[in-house]
C-alpha positions as CSV (number, residue, x, y, z in Angstrom):
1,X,17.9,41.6,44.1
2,X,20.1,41.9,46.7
3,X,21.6,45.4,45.1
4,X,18.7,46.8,45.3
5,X,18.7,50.3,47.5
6,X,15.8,52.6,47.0
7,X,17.3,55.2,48.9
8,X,20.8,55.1,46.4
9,X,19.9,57.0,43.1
10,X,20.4,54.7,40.0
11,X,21.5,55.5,36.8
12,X,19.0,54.0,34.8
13,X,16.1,55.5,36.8
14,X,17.4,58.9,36.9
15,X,17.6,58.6,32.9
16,X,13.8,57.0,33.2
17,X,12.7,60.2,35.3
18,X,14.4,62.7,32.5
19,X,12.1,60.7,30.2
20,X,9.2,61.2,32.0
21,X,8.3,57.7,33.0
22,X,7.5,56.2,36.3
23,X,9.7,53.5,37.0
24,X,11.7,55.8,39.7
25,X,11.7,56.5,43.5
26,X,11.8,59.9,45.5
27,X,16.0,59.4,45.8
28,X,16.1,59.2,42.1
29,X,13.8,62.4,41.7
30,X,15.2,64.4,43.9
31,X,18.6,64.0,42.1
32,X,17.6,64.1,38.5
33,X,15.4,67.6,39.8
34,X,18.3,69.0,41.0
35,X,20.2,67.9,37.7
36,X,17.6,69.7,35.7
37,X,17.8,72.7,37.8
38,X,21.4,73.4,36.9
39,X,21.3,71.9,33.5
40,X,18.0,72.6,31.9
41,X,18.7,71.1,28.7
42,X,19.2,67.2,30.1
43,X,15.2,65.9,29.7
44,X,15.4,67.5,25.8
45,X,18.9,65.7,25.1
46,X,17.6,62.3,26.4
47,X,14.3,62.2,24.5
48,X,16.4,63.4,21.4
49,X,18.7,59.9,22.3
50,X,15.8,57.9,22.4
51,X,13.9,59.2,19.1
52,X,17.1,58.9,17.1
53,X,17.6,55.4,18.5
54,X,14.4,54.9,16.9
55,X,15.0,56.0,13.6
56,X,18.6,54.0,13.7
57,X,17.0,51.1,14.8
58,X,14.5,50.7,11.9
59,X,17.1,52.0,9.3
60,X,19.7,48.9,10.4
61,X,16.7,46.8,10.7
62,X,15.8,48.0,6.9
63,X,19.5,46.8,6.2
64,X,18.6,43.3,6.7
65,X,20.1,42.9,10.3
66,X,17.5,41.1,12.6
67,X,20.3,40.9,15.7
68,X,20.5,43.1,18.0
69,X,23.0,43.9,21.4
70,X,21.9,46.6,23.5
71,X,24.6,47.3,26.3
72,X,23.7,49.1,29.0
73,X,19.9,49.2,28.4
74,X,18.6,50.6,31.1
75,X,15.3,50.6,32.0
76,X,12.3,49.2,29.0
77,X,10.6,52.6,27.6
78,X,8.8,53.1,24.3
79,X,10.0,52.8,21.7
80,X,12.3,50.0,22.9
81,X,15.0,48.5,21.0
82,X,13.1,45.5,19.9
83,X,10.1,47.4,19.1
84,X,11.7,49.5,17.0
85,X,13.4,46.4,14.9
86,X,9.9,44.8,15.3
87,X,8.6,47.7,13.4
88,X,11.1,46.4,9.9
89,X,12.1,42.8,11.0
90,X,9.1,41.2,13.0
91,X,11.2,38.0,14.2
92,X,14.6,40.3,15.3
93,X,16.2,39.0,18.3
94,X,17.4,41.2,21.1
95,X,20.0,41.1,24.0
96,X,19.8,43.4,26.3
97,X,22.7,44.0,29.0
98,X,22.8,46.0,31.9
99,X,23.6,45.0,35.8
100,X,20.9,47.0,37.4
101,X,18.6,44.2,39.1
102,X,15.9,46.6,38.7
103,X,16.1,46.7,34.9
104,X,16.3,43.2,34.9
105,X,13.4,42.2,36.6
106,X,11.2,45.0,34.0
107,X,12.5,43.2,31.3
108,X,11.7,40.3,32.5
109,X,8.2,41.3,33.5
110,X,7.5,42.7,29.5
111,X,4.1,40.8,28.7
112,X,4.9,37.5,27.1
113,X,4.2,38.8,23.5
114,X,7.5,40.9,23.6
115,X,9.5,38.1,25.4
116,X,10.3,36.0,22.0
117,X,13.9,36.1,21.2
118,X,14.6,38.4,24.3
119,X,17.7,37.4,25.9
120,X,18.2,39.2,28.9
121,X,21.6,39.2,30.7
122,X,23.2,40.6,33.9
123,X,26.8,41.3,33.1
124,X,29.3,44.6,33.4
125,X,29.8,46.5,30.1
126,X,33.3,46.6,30.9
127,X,33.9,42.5,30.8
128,X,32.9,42.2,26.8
129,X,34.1,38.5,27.0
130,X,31.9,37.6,29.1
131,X,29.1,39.5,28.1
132,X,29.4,38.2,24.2
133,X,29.2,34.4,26.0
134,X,25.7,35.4,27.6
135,X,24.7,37.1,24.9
136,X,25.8,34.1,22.5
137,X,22.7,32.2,24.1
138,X,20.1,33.4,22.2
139,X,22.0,35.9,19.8
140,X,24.1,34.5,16.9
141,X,27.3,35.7,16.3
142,X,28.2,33.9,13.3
143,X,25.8,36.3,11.3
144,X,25.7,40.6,11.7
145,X,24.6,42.5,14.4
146,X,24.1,45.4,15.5
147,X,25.3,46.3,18.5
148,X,24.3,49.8,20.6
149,X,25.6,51.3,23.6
150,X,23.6,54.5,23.9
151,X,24.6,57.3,26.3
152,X,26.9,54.8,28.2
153,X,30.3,56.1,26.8
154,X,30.3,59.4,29.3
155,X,30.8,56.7,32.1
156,X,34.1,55.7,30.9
157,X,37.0,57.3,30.7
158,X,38.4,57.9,26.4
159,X,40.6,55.2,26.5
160,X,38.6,53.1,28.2
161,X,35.8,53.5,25.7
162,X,38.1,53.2,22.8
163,X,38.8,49.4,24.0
164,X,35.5,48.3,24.5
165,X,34.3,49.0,21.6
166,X,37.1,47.8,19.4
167,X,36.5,44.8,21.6
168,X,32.9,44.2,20.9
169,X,33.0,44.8,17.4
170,X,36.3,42.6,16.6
171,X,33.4,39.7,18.0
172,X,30.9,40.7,15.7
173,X,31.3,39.6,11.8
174,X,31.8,41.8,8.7
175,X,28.4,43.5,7.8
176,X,27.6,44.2,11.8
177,X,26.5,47.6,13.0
178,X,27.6,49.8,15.8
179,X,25.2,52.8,17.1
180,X,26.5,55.2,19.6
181,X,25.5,58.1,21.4
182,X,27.3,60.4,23.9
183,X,26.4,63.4,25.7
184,X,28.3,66.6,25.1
185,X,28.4,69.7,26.8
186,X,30.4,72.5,28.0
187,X,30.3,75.7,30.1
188,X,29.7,76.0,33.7
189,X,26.5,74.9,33.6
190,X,27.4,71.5,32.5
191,X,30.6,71.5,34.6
192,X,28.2,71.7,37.3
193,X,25.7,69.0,36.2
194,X,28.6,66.5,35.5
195,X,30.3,67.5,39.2
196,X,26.5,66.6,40.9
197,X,25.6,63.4,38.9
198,X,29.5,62.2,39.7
199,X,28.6,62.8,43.0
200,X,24.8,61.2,43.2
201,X,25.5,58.3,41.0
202,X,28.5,57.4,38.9
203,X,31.9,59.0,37.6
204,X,30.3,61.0,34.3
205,X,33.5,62.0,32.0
206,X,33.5,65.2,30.1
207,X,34.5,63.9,26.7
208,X,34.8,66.7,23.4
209,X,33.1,65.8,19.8
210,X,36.9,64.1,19.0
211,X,36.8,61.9,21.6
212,X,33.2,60.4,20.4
213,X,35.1,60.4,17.3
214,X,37.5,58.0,18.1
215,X,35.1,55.7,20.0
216,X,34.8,54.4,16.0
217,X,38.4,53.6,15.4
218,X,38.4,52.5,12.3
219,X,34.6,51.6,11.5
220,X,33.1,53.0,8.3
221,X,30.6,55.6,9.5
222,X,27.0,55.8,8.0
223,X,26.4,59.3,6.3
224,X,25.8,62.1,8.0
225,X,28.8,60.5,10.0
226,X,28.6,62.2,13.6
227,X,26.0,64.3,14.3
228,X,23.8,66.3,16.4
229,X,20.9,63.8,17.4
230,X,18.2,66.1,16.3
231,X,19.9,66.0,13.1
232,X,21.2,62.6,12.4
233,X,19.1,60.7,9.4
234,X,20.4,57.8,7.5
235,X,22.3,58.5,4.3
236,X,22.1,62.3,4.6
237,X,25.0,63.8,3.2
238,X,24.1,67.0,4.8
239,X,22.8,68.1,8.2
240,X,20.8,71.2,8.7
241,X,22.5,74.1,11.3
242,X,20.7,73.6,14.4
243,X,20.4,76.2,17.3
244,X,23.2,76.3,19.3
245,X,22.3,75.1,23.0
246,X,24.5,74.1,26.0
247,X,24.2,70.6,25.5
248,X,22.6,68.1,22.9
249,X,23.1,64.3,22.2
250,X,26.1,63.3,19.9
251,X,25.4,60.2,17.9
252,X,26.7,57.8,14.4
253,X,26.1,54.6,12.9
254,X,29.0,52.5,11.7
255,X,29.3,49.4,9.7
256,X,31.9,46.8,10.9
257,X,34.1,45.2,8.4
C-alpha cells in the first residue's frame, strides 16, 4: 500500500464521505465540506447514483446476466454491486476494478460470505486490455456481462471516454450490458465545484447531456434511454418532469450487440 497518503484527498473517499459513510480521513472531509459548501446539491446527486445503480443492477440481473464488471468501484457501500445482483441471481460473479489500494484492501476485507466469485483487481480504467485479462480470471467473457462504470466518465476527457467504452464493450459478447452514469451540471456554482475538486483530487471535465450521449456509440439503449437518475426505471417509455436543480446524476442502460 505504498500509495497510500492520508493527508492527499482520494477520490473514492471523498465520494464515500458525500454518502455518508466512514471509510474517510480529515483530508478527505475537509475537501468534500468545502465541495458541499459551494455545490450543495453533490451528497443528493451521489445517493441518487447509487439507488439507481440499485435498481439497474437487479433489472440486468432479472435479464438473465449473472456477470458483472464494475470499473472504477470505489469504495464497498450498501447496496453494492454484487449485493444488488445477489438480490435476482444469488451465484452472480463480480469484478471489481479500481487502483486505489485503499479500496482494494475493503474489498478484500468484505466477510467471507460475500467473497464467492469476487474478483478483485488493481488496474487503470484507461488500459481496457489489461484490465479485461484480470478480470478474465474469475469473470467469463465468452458469455454476457454487464459491465458499469458509474460516475467515472467526468474524469475523462469526451473523446477519451468515447474509446474506452467502445473498447470494453467490443470485448464483451452480444447480449452484454453497459450502465453508465455521469454528473451534469452548470452555472457558477458548478464551475466552481469542478475548478476545487480539479484542484483537490483529479482533472473533473464538464461534459453537456450530448456528450453522455455519445459515451453509447452505437449501443441500443434501454427505455427511458438517458435520463435523470431520480427518474430512470427500466422499460419506461416516459419519464416524469422533475424539478429543475443545479446538478443531478445522468444515467442509461444499453444492450451490446
Amino acid at each position: 500500500m505504498a500509495d497510500f497518503d492520508p493527508t492527499t484527498p482520494s477520490i473514492a473517499r471523498v465520494y464515500d464521505y458525500f454518502l455518508g459513510g466512514r471509510d474517510n480521513f480529515a483530508a478527505d472531509r475537509e475537501l468534500a465540506q468545502r465541495l458541499i459548501d459551494v455545490f450543495p446539491p453533490i451528497p443528493a446527486t451521489v445517493r441518487e447514483n447509487k439507488q439507481f445503480l440499485h435498481r439497474a443492477v437487479t433489472w440486468v440481473a432479472g435479464e438473465g446476466i449473472g456477470q458483472f464488471i464494475d470499473i472504477g468501484c470505489g469504495l464497498p457501500t450498501t447496496p453494492s454491486t454484487h449485493g444488488s445482483a445477489r438480490v435476482v441471481s444469488p451465484g452472480a460473479r463480480v469484478a471489481y476494478v479500481d487502483t486505489d489500494s485503499i479500496v482494494l484492501s475493503h474489498l478484500r476485507g468484505l466477510p467471507s460470505r460475500e467473497q464467492a466469485d469476487l474478483t478483485i483487481v488493481q488496474e487503470d480504467a484507461r488500459e481496457p486490455e489489461q484490465v479485461l485479462a484480470r478480470v478474465a480470471e474469475g469473470i467469463d467473457l465468452s458469455q454476457p456481462s454487464c459491465l458499469i462504470m458509474a460516475a467515472l466518465l467526468h474524469f475523462f476527457p469526451v473523446a477519451v471516454g468515447r474509446d474506452l467504452i467502445a473498447r470494453y464493450a467490443a470485448a464483451l459478447v452480444p447480449g452484454s450490458y453497459a450502465i453508465l452514469t455521469m454528473g451534469l451540471a452548470d452555472g457558477r456554482a458548478a464551475d466552481r465545484f469542478f475548478a476545487l475538486y480539479s484542484k483537490g483530487t483529479a482533472p473533473l471535465y464538464k461534459h453537456s447531456a450530448e456528450d453522455f450521449a455519445s459515451f453509447f456509440g452505437d449501443l441500443t439503449l434501454v427505455p427511458p434511454g438517458i435520463a435523470d437518475a431520480r427518474a430512470w426505471r427500466p422499460n419506461v417509455q416516459t419519464v416524469p418532469v422533475l424539478p429543475q436543480r443545479e446538478g443531478e446524476m445522468i444515467v442509461g442502460v444499453a444492450q451490446i450487440g
